[in-house]
C-alpha positions in Angstrom: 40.1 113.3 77.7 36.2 113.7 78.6 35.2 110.8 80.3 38.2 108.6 82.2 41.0 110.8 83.3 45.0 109.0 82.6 46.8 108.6 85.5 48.5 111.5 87.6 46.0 114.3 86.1 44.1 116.6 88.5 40.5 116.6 86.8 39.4 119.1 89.9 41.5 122.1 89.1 41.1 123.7 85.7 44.1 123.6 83.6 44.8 126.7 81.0 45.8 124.0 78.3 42.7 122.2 78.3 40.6 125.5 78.4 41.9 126.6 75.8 41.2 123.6 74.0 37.3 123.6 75.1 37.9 127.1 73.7 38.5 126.1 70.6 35.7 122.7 70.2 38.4 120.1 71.6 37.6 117.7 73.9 40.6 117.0 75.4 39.5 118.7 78.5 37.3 117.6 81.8 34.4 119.4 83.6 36.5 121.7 85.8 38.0 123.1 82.8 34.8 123.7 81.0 32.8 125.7 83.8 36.2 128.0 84.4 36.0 128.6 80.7 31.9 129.2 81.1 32.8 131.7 83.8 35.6 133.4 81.3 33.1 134.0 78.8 30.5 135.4 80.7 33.2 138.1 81.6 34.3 138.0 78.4 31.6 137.1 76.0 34.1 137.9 73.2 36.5 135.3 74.8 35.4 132.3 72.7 36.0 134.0 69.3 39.2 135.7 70.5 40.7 131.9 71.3 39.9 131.0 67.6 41.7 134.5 66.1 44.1 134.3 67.8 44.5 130.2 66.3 43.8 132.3 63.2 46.7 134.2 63.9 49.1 132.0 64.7 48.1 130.0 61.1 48.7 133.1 59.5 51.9 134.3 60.5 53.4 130.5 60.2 52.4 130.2 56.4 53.7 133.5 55.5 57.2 132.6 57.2 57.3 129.7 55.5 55.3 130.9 52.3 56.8 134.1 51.9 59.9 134.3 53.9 61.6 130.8 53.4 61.2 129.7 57.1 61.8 125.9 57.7 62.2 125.5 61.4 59.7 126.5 64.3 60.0 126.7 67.5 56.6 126.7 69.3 56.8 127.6 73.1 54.2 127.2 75.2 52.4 125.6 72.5 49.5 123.5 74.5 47.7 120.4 73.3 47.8 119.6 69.9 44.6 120.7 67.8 44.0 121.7 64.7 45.7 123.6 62.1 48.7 123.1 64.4 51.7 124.9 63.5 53.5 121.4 61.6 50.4 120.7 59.8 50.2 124.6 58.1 54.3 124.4 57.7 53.4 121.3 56.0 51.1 122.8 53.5 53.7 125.0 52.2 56.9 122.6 52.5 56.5 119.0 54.2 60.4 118.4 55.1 59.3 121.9 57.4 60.6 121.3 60.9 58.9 121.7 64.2 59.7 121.6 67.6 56.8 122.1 70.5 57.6 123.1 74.0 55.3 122.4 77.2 56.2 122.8 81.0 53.3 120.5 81.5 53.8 116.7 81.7 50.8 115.8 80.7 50.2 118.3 77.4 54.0 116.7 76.5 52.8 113.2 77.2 49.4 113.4 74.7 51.1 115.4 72.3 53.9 113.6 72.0 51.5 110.1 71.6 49.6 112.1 68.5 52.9 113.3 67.3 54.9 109.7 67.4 54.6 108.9 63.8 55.9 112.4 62.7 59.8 112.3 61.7 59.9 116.2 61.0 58.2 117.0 64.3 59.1 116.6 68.5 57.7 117.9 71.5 59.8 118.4 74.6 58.9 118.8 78.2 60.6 122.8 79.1 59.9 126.1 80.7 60.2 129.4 78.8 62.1 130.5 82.6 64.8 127.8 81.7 66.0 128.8 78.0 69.3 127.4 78.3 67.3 124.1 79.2 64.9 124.8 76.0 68.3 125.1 73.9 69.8 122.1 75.1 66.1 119.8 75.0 65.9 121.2 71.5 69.4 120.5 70.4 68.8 117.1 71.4 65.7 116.6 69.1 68.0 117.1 65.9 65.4 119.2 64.3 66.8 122.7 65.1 69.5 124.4 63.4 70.6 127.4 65.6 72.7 128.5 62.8 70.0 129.2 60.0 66.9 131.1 61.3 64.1 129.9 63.3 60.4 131.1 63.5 60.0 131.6 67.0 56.7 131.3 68.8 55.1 132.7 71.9 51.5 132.7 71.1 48.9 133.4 74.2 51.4 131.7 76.5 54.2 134.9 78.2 50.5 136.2 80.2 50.7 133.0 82.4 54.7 133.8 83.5 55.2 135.7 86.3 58.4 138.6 85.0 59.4 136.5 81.8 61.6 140.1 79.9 64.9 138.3 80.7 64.0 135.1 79.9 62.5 136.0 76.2 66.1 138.2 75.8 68.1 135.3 76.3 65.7 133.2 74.0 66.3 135.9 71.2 70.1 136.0 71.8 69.7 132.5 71.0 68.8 132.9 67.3 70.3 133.1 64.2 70.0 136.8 62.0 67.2 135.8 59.9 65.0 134.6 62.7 61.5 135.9 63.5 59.6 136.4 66.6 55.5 136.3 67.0 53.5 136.9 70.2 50.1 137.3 71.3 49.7 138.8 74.9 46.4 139.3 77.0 46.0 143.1 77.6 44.7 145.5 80.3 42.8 148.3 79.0 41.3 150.9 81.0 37.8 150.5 80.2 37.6 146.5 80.7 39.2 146.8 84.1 37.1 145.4 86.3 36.6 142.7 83.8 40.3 142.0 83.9 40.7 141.6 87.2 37.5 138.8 87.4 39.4 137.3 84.8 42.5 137.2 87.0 40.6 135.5 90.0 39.4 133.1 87.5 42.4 132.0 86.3 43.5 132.0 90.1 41.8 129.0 90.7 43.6 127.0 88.3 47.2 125.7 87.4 48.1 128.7 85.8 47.4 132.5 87.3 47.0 135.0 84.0 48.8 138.3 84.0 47.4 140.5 81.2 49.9 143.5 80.1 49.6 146.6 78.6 50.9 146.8 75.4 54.0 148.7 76.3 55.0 145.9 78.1 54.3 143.5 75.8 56.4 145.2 73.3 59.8 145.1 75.4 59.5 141.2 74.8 60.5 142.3 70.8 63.5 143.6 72.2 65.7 145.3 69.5 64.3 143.1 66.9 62.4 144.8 63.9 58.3 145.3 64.3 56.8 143.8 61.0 53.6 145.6 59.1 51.5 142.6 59.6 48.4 144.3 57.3 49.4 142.4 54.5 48.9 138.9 56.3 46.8 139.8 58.9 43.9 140.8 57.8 42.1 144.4 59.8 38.8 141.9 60.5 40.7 139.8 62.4 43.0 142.3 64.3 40.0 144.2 65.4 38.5 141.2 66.6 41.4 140.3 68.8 41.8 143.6 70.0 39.2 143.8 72.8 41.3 141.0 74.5 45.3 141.0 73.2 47.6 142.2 71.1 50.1 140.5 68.6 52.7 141.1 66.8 55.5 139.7 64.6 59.3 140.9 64.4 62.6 140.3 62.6 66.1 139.8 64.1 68.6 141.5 62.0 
């Protein structure tokens, strides 16, 4: 996107989508997104690195559900503009008839991803909200991809800190699926000793499309619900956890 803007997009207000992918050496993003994402890292120097673990992450825990576990459907809410090692392309590596489905409240992330994504038969992107799940269910349904019936690697990666009171809304998207099914999250956090640096980070992200809401990780844990807390050591590796830790927390769980 650097350079002419497509109709209908606000180049003068920073978008979290598109700073995330200047985060992560993308260009689809425009000038207002860069300098909020300047000002992020000089609060958060670590920022920049803590975008590409936490991609990192999210590669991770999709090839060992579909490695390990036998997972062939994903559901990726919240799931931005399409960059690399996107969640297809590693479920791909391990089984190409792998389904995905990617969710976006924004028009224009579900316009551009769903241009790069034309030519994929195993893979859709539909325009919903994480606040509308019965919406989600029926957009999803609709692709053909989904089988609520069989389990379902379910994705909320660095998206639930931009919704405002999202418990009940994650509950009903767990009721949703099948036994079998597996839940991964990242979360910002709020830690004591970074507090004042949280709350720059808040007035940053103020400013643009999307207000951020860190949580502590107490909170982030009620998302799980009563679904069972994996021991992520064996495919997460410690180096990578403690270099997330200064900003989020993740985590990966089972439905029973």
């Amino acid at each position: 996107m650097i350079g002419e803007a497509p109709g209908g997009v606000d180049v003068h207000t920073a978008n979290s989508a598109r700073i995330y992918d200047y985060m992560l050496g993308g260009k689809d993003n425009f000038a207002a997104d860069r300098e909020a994402a300047e000002r992020i890292v000089r609060v958060f120097p670590e920022s920049r690195d803590g975008v590409r673990g936490n991609r990192e992450f999210l590669g991770k825990v999709v090839r060992h559900l579909a490695g390990e576990i036998g997972i062939r459907q994903f559901l990726d809410i919240g799931a931005g503009l399409p960059t690399r090692d996107n969640v297809h392309q590693v479920a791909h590596s391990v089984d190409p008839a792998a389904r995905t489905v990617y969710v976006d409240n924004d028009p224009v992330v579900c316009v551009h991803g769903r241009a790069l994504l034309a030519k994929t038969s195993t893979v859709a992107m539909v325009n919903g909200d994480v606040r509308k799940p019965e919406d989600i269910h029926a957009k999803v349904s609709q692709t053909g991809l989904i089988d609520w019936n069989r389990p379902v690697g379910l994705l909320m990666v660095a998206m639930l800190h931009f919704v405002d009171e999202p418990h009940e809304h994650v509950a009903r998207l767990r009721e949703m699926v099948a036994p079998g099914s597996y839940l991964a999250i990242t979360h910002l956090t709020t830690t004591g000793e970074r507090g004042d640096d949280t709350e720059r980070l808040r007035q940053i992200y103020s400013r643009t499309n999307t207000p951020v809401l860190p949580r502590s990780t107490e909170e982030i844990n009620l998302f799980f619900g009563d679904f069972e807390l994996l021991d992520t050591s064996h495919f997460i590796p410690p180096h990578l956890i403690r270099r997330f830790a200064s900003l989020g927390w993740g985590g990966v769980a089972r439905k029973r």
